[in-house]
BALOBA-1460 file (C-alpha; in Angstrom, 3 decimals):
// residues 78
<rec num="1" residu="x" x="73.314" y="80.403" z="114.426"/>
<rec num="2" residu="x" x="76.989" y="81.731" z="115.582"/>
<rec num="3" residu="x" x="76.921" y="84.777" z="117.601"/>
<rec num="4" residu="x" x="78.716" y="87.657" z="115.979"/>
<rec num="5" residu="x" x="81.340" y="87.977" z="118.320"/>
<rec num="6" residu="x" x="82.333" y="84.462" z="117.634"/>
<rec num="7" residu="x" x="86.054" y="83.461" z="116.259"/>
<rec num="8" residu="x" x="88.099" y="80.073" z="115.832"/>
<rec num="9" residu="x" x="91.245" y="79.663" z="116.488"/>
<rec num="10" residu="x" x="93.476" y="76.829" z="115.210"/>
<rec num="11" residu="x" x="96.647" y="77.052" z="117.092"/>
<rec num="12" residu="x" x="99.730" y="74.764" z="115.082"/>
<rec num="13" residu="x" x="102.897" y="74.594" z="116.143"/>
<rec num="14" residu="x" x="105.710" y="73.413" z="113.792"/>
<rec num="15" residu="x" x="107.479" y="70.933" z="115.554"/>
<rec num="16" residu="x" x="105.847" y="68.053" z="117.515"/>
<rec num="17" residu="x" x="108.513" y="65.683" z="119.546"/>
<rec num="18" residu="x" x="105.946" y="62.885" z="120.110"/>
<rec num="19" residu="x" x="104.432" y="62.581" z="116.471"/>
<rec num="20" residu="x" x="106.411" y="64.852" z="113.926"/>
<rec num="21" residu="x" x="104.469" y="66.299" z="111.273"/>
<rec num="22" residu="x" x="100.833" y="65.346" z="113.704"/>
<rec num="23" residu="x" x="99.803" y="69.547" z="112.852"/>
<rec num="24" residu="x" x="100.445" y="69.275" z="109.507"/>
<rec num="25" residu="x" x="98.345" y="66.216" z="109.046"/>
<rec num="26" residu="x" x="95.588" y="67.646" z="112.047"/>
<rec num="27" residu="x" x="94.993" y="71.242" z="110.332"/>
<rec num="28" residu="x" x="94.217" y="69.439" z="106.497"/>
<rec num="29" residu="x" x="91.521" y="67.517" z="108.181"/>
<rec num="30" residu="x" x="90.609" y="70.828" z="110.637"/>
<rec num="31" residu="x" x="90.235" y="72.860" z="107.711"/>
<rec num="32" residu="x" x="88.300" y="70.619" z="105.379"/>
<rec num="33" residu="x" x="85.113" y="70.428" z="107.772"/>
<rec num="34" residu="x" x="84.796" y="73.749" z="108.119"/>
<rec num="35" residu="x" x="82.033" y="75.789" z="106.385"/>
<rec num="36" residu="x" x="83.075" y="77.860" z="103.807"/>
<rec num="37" residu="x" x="80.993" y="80.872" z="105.178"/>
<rec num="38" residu="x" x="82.634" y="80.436" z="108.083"/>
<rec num="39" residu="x" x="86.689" y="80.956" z="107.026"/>
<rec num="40" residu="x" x="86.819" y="84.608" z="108.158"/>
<rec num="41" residu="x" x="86.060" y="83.733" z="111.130"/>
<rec num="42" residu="x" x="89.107" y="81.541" z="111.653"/>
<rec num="43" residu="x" x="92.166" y="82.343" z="112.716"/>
<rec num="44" residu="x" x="95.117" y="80.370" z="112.298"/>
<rec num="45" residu="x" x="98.368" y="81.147" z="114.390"/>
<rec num="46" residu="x" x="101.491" y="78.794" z="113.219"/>
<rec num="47" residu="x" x="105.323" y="79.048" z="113.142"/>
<rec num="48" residu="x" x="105.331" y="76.502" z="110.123"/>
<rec num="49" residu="x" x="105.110" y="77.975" z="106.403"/>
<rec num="50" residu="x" x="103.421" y="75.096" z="104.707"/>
<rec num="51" residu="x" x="100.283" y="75.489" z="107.358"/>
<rec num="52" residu="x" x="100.721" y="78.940" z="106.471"/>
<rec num="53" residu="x" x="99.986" y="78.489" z="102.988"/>
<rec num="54" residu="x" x="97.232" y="75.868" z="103.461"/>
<rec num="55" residu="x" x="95.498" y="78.264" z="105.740"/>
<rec num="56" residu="x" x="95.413" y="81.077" z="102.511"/>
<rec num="57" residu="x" x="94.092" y="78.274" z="100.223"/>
<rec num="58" residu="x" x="90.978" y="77.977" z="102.650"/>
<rec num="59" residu="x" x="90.810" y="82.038" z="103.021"/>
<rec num="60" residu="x" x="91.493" y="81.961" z="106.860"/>
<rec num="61" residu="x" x="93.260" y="85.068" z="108.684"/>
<rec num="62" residu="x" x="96.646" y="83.843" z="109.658"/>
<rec num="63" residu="x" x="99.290" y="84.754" z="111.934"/>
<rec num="64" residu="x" x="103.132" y="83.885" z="112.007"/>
<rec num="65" residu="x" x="103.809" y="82.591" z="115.722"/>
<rec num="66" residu="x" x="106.519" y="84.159" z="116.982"/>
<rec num="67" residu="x" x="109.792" y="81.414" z="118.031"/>
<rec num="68" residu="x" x="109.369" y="82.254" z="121.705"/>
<rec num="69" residu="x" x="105.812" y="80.862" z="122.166"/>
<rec num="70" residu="x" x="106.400" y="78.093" z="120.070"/>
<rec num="71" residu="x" x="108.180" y="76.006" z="123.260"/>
<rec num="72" residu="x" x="107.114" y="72.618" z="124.191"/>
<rec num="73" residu="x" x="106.226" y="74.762" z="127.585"/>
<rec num="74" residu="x" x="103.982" y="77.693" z="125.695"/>
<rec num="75" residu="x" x="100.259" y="77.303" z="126.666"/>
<rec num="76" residu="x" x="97.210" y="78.090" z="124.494"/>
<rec num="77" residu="x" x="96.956" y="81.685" z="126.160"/>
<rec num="78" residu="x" x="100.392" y="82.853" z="125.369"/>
């Protein structure tokens, strides 16, 4: 049982210099284990439009990440 107070976050970032298009390819495979019953519970914050869309398709509460915390040097908190 998941306490009520209980939220995911999937944090994906646009751009990856080591392995481009690694979120992309990481959120489909995120997002396709996760319970059904669970998707508004999930909260997806991106700068990239197709995981965006992807995230709607599953019916989880999204977020456009705003350019200055999407840095190579922006941590999980910001």
């Amino acid at each position: 049982m998941i306490p009520n107070n209980t939220v995911f976050l999937i944090p994906a970032r646009k751009n990856s210099k080591g392995l481009p298009g690694k979120n992309r390819k990481l959120f489909k495979s995120t997002a396709s284990i996760i319970p059904k019953e669970l998707s508004s519970l999930v909260y997806v914050s991106t700068d990239d439009e197709y995981i965006l869309e992807e995230a709607k398709k599953y019916g989880f509460n999204c977020f456009q990440r705003p350019d200055d915390i999407c840095l190579d040097t922006s941590s999980l908190k910001e």
